[in-house]
Structure formats: structure tokens, C-alpha cells
C-alpha positions in Angstrom: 7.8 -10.1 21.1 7.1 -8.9 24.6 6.4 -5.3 23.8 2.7 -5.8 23.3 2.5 -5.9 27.2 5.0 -3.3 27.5 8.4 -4.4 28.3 10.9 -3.1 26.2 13.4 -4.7 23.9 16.2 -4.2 26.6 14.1 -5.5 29.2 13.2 -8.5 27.2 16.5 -9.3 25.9 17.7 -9.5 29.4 15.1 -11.7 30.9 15.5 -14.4 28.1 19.3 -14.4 29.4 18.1 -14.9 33.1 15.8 -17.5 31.6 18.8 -19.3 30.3 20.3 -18.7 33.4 21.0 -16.4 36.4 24.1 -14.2 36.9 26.0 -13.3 39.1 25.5 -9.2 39.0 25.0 -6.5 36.2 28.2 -6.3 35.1 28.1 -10.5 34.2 25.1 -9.4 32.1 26.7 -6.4 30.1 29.4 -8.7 28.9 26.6 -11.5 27.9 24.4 -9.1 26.2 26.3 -6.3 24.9 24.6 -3.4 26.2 25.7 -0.7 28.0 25.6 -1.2 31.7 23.1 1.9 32.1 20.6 0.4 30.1 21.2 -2.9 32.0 20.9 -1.6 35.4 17.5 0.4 34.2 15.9 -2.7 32.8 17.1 -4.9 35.2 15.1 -2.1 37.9 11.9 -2.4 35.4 12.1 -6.2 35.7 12.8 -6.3 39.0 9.4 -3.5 39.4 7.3 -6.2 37.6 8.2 -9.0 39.5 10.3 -10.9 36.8 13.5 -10.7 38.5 14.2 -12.2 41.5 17.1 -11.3 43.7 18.5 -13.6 46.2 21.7 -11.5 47.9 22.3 -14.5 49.6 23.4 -16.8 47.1 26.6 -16.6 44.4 24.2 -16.1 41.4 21.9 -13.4 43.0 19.7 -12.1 40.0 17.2 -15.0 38.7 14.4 -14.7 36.3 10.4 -15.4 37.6 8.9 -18.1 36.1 7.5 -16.6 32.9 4.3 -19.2 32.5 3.0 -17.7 35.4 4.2 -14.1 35.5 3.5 -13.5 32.0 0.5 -14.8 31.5 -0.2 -12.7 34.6 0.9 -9.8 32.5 -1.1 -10.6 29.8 -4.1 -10.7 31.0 -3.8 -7.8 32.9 -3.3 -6.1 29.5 -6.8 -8.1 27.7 -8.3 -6.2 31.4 -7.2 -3.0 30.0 -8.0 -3.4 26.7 -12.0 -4.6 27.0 -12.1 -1.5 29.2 -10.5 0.5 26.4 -13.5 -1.2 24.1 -15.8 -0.1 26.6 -15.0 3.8 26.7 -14.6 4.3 22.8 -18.6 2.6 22.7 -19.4 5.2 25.1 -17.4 7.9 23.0 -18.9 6.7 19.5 -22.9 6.1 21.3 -22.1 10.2 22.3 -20.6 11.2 19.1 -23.9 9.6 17.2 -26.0 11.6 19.9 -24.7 14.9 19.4 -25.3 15.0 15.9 -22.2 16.2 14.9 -22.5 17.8 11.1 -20.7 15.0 8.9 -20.8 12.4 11.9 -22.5 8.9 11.4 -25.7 10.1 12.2 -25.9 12.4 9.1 -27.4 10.5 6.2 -25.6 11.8 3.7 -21.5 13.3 4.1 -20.4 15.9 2.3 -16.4 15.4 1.6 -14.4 18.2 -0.3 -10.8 17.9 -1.4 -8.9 14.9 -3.3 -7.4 14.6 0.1 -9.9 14.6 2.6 -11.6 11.7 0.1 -8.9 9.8 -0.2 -8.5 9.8 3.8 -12.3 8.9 4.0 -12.2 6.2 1.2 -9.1 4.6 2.9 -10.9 4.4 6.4 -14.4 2.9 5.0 -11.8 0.2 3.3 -10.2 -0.3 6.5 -13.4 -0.9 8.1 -15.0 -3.2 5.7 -15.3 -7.1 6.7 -17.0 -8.9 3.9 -17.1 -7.2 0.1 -16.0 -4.0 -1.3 -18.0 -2.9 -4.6 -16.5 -0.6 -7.1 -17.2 1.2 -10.2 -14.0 3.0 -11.8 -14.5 5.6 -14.1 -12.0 8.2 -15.5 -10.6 10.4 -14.2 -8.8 9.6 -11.4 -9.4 12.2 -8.7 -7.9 10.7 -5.2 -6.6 7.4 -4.6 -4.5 6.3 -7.9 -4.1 3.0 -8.7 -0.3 2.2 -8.1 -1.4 4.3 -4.3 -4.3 2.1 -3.0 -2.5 0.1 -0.5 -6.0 -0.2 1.1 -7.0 -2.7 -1.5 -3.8 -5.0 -1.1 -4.8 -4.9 3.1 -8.4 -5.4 2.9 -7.8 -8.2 0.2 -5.0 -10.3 2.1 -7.7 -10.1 5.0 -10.5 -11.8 2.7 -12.0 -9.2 1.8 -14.1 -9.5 -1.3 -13.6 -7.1 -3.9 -16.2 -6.4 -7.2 -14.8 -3.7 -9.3 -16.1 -2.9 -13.1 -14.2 -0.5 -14.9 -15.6 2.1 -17.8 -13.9 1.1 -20.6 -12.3 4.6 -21.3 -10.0 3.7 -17.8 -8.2 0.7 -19.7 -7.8 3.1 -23.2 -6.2 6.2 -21.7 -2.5 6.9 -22.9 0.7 6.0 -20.9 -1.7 4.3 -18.2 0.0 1.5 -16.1 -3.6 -0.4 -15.9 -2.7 -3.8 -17.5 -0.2 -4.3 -15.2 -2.4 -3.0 -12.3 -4.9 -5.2 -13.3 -2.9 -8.7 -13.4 -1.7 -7.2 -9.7 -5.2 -6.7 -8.6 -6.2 -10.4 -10.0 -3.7 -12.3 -8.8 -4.7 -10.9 -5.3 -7.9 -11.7 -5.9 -9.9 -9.1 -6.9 -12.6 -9.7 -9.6 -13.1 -7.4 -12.2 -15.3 -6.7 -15.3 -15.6 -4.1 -17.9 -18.5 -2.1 -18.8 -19.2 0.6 -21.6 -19.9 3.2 -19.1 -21.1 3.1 -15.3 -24.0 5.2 -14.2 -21.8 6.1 -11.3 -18.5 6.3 -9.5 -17.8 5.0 -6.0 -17.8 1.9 -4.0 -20.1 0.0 -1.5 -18.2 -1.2 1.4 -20.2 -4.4 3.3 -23.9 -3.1 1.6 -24.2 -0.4 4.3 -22.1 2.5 3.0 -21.6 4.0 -0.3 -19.1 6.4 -1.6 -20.1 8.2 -4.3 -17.4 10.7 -6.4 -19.2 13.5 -7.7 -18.0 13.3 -11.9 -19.5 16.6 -13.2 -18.5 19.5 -11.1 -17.6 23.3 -12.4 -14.1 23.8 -14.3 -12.2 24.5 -11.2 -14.1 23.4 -8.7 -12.7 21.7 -6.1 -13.5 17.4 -5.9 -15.9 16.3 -4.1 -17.7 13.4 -3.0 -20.7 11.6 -0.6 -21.0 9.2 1.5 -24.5 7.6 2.2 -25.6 6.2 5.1 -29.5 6.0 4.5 -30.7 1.8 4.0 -33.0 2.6 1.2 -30.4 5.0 -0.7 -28.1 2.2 0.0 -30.1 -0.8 -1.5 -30.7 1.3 -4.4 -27.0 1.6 -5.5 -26.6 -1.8 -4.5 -29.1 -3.1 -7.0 -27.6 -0.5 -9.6 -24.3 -2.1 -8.9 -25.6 -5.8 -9.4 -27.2 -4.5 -13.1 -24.4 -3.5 -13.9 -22.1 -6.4 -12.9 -24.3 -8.7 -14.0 -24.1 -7.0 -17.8 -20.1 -6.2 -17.5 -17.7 -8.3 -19.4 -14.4 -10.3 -17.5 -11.8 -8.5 -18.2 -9.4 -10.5 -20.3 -12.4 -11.1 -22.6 -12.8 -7.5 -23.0 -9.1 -6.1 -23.0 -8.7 -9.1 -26.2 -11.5 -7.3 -27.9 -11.7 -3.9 -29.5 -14.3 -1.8 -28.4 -15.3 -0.8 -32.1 -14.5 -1.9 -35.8 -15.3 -5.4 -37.3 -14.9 -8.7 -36.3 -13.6 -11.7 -37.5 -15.4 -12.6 -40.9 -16.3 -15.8 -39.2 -18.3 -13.7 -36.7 -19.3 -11.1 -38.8 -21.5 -13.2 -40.9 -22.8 -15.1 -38.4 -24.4 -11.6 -36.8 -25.3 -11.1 -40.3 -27.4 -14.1 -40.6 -29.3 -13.6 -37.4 -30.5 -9.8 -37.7 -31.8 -11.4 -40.8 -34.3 -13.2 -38.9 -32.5 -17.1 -39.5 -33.2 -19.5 -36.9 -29.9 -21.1 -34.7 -30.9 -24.0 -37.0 -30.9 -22.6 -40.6 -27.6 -20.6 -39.4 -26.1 -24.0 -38.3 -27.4 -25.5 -42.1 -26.0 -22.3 -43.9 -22.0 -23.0 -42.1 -22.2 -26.0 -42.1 -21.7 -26.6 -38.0 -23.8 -28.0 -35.5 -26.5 -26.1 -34.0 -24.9 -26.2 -30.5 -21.5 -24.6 -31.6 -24.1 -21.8 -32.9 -25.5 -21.4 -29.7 -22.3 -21.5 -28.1 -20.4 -18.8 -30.3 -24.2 -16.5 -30.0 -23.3 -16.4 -26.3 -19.9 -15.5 -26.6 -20.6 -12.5 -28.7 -23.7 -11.2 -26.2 -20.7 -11.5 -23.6 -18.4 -9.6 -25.7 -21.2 -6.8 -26.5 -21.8 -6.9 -22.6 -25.6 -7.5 -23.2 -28.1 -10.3 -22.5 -30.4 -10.6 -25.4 -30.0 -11.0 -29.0 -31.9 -7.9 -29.7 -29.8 -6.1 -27.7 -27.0 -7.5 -29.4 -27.8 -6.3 -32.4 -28.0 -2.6 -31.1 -24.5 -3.3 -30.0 -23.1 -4.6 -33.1 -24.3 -1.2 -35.1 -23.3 0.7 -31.9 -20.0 -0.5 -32.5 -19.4 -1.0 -36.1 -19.5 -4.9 -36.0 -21.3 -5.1 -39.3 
């Protein structure tokens, strides 16, 4: 418990016996710890260096322990000294870093990174550094951070970090993928998640100031590669591409129960039917013989399921998808 300013386990475990009481030399406190009497003696020197052993040759029980409210705590703060000075030369470092204009630093608008690996490393330190919300869109395929390896997303969402992802729907389809499981992992975390047709690109927002973006359409061969954007207005601009596209995704449980294409239930089908025929929610309601509100309500559940937000879109989707 005391290593964090610097004793050592040895060292600790033999002042918590002094605490309980003193002794009489080394050799009582080999036989009450069970350590070798070279390690005692050493930490008993370190202890005695730091002023949390007294010894008093005078008396029977000559080694004694310091009082450790005031010793400690004199220790500890010592160490808070140390570390705002620490904080002090790595704002120095970073405000001389950014000045330099070091190619790929933070003062370059837009990072170029190459190599599944050297974007996985990047993509795991922007998640380390994000505070508030984490934005994703997942598309196939996966190039460097697989889903059973992204131990960044179980850290950053245990410390409250938000997390938005939507999936492309091809990333729930693919053969022999663990995803279901993944995602029932990933929700009961916390993370919330929707499904979309397709996503105009892939990457993640971390906090609305950085984007990672994975480059999906590079030469047979070519080696993976991604960018990182640092620019505000580049920024916002994938921001509010990532909110149209959230907004139109569908939850996920509602989309993994529902098959991208083929019919519906006959229930459903004719109720599409009806309305790209031009009936009102009312005549529709008259013609099943259902109130007008359960209309409504079963309309909106099948714009949801389409991932749209108008009935005219709806009816693209439908055809898109073989509904009728």
C-alpha cells in the first residue's frame, strides 16, 4: 500500500510490525516476519534513512517505529511536491513539442498513420485520453483493433465514458463472427449501439475534438492506413455526419430480430400495402378493423425498422428491401 511513496514491500511489512510493537533487535524481527535477515537489516537501514525507525540503544526494546500520521503524511506530500513539478515539465515538454512542428505532432491538422499496428496503438491512446463520449461507426473489415481485443473500450467505459457506436449491417452478417455475444458484452457495460445500412465512414470521435478516420478503399495490397483530424471545422463536420446517421440507425435488438431483406409478416405487409396506395391512417384503421392509434403506432415501428423518418422514405425502403 505504501509503495506509491516508495517504500518497498519489505520495508513496509516491517514497519507495520514496529507499529504493533518494537523489538528488541533484527534477529526478533526475522523470526516475526519470516524474511531473511539480509533483507531485514537492508530495510530496517532504509527505514531508519527515512526517519520511520527510531532507535533508542539505551532501552531493552531498542528499534521503535515513528509515528506514521506525521511521518507519512510527511512522505506524502513530499511525493504530491514531486509530482505537480512532474506536471509542470511535461506542459513545458508538450508547449515545445506543439512549437516545433514536429511532422505527425498535434500541431499538424491532419495525421497520417500507416500499419494495422501503428493504428491500433494510436486508436488505443486517443481512447485512453478521452473524458466524456467516444463516437463510432463500424464497418467491415476489421483492420486493427478486433473486437474480443479492445480492452480500451472496457477501461474508458468503467470510467464513464460514453460510448455511441452504429454498426453497418454487413458487421452483424459475416460468417463464424463472435458479434452477438460481443454486443450483449458491450451493452451490458454500457455502450449504446444502433445499426445502420451502411455508414458513410469509418472511425470514431473521441470528446468532439478528434476524429479517427480508417481509410476503407485502398490498392489490393496496400498497406492500412488511417487519419487523424485535428482541424475544428473538419471536426464539426463529421460530428454532424455522425449525429445523421445516429439519429436514422436502428437499436440493435430491433434490428438483429429483423431481416435485412424478404417479406414481412402479412399483418405488416398489407398494412405497407394500404398506405403506398395513398389510404389515410383512418381508412387503414376502418379497412383492419383497429383503432387509428395502434396504426400510428405499428407506422412508426416499421419507419424504425426501415431506419428512416418519413413514410415516403419508407416506402423506398420497403421496395429496397423486398417488403412488398
Amino acid at each position: 500500500m505504501l509503495e506509491s511513496i516508495g517504500i518497498g514491500p519489505h520495508e513496509e511489512q516491517i514497519y507495520a510490525e514496529l507499529v504493533a510493537g518494537p523489538a528488541t533487535d533484527e534477529h526478533e524481527l526475522v523470526d516475526r516476519t519470516g524474511l531473511p535477515e539480509p533483507d531485514v537489516e537492508q530495510a530496517l537501514a532504509q527505514l531508519e534513512r527515512r526517519g520511520l525507525v527510531v532507535v533508542h540503544p539505551e532501552q531493552q526494546h531498542r528499534l521503535h517505529a515513528a509515528p506514521p500520521d506525521i511521518t507519512l503524511k510527511l512522505m506524502a506530500l513530499q511525493r504530491l511536491d514531486d509530482l505537480h513539478k512532474a506536471q509542470l515539465a511535461i506542459a513545458q515538454l508538450s508547449q515545445r513539442y506543439q512549437q516545433s512542428g514536429v511532422p505527425g505532432g498535434w500541431t499538424e491538422p491532419i495525421e497520417v498513420v500507416e500499419g494495422a499496428t501503428a493504428i491500433a496503438e494510436r486508436y488505443g491512446q486517443l481512447q485512453r485520453n478521452a473524458r466524456r463520449e467516444i463516437q463510432s461507426l463500424v464497418a467491415a473489415p476489421v483492420i486493427a483493433v478486433p473486437p474480443t481485443a479492445n480492452s480500451g473500450e472496457h477501461d474508458a467505459l468503467r470510467a464513464g465514458v460514453r460510448y455511441r457506436v452504429v454498426y453497418e449491417r454487413t458487421t452483424l452478417e459475416g460468417d463464424g463472427q463472435p458479434t452477438p455475444l460481443l454486443l450483449e458484452e458491450w451493452a451490458a457495460l454500457g455502450e449504446e449501439m444502433r445499426v445502420a445500412i451502411e455508414v458513410p465512414f469509418k472511425g470514431s470521435i473521441f470528446d468532439g475534438k478528434v476524429v479517427l478516420v480508417v481509410l476503407r478503399h485502398l490498392p489490393p495490397g496496400a498497406a492500412a492506413k488511417a487519419v487523424v483530424v485535428h482541424t475544428p471545422a473538419l471536426v464539426d463536420a463529421l460530428c454532424w455526419v455522425f449525429r445523421r446517421v445516429w439519429e436514422s440507425a436502428v437499436p440493435v435488438p430491433t434490428a438483429l430480430a429483423t431481416p435485412a431483406d424478404g417479406p414481412l409478416a402479412p399483418d405488416d405487409r398489407r398494412l405497407l400495402s394500404l398506405l403506398l396506395a395513398g389510404y389515410t391512417d383512418q381508412a387503414i384503421a376502418t379497412q383492419v378493423g383497429v383503432s387509428m392509434r395502434t396504426i400510428q403506432r405499428r407506422v412508426q415501428r416499421l419507419l424504425v425498422l426501415a431506419g428512416v423518418q418519413t413514410r415516403i422514405q419508407l416506402g423506398w425502403q420497403a421496395a429496397r428491401r423486398r417488403w412488398i
